[in-house]
C-alpha positions, 0 to 999 in steps of 0.5 A: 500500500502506497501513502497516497493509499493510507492517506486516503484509507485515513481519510475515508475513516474520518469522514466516516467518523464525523458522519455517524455519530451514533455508537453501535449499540445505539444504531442496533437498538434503533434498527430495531424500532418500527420508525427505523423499519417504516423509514426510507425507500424499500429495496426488492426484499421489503428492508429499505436501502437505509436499514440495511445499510445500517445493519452493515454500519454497525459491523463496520464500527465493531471491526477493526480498522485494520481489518476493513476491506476496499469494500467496507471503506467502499460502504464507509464512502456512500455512507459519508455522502448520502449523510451529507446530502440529507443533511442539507436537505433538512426540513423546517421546524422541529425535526424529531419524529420526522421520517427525515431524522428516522432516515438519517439514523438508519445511516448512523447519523442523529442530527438531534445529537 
């Protein structure tokens, strides 16, 4: 592995650290709510994109850095995106119980924290 590569293994860690900012145990016990079931766009199985995705972050916190693949970092890289649209799309008012927050914690990410 090259630095350029650690530099952006590096990278890619941090920006994933800044985006979610719920612990693995809290996103398990989120996952397994009815909000964060009825929350997002459904995939073919009935699960919807962001709750597996969050079932997949939460393997992600609890394997060791050094033990993550180009396809875990991969993952890590569409979860920092997708949190930093949806975050710039947030709705006016008091944001709660709205499928917005629902959405944006099934990808690790509490905006009310």
């Amino acid at each position: 592995m090259s630095d350029g590569d650690d530099e952006e293994r590096q990278e890619t860690l941090d920006r994933f650290g800044e985006a979610v900012n719920m612990t693995a145990g809290e996103l398990e016990k989120w996952l397994d709510t009815e909000q964060s079931r009825q929350a997002g766009q459904k995939n073919g199985g009935g699960e919807s994109t962001g709750h597996a995705s969050g079932r997949r972050i939460v393997a992600l916190l609890r394997t060791r850095k050094g033990d993550l693949t180009e396809s875990d970092l991969s993952h890590m890289r569409k979860v920092t995106g997708y949190v930093r649209r949806h975050v710039q799309q947030r709705p006016e008012g008091d944001v709660s119980d709205t499928r917005w927050r629902y959405s944006l914690m099934n990808w690790g990410h509490d905006p009310e924290k």
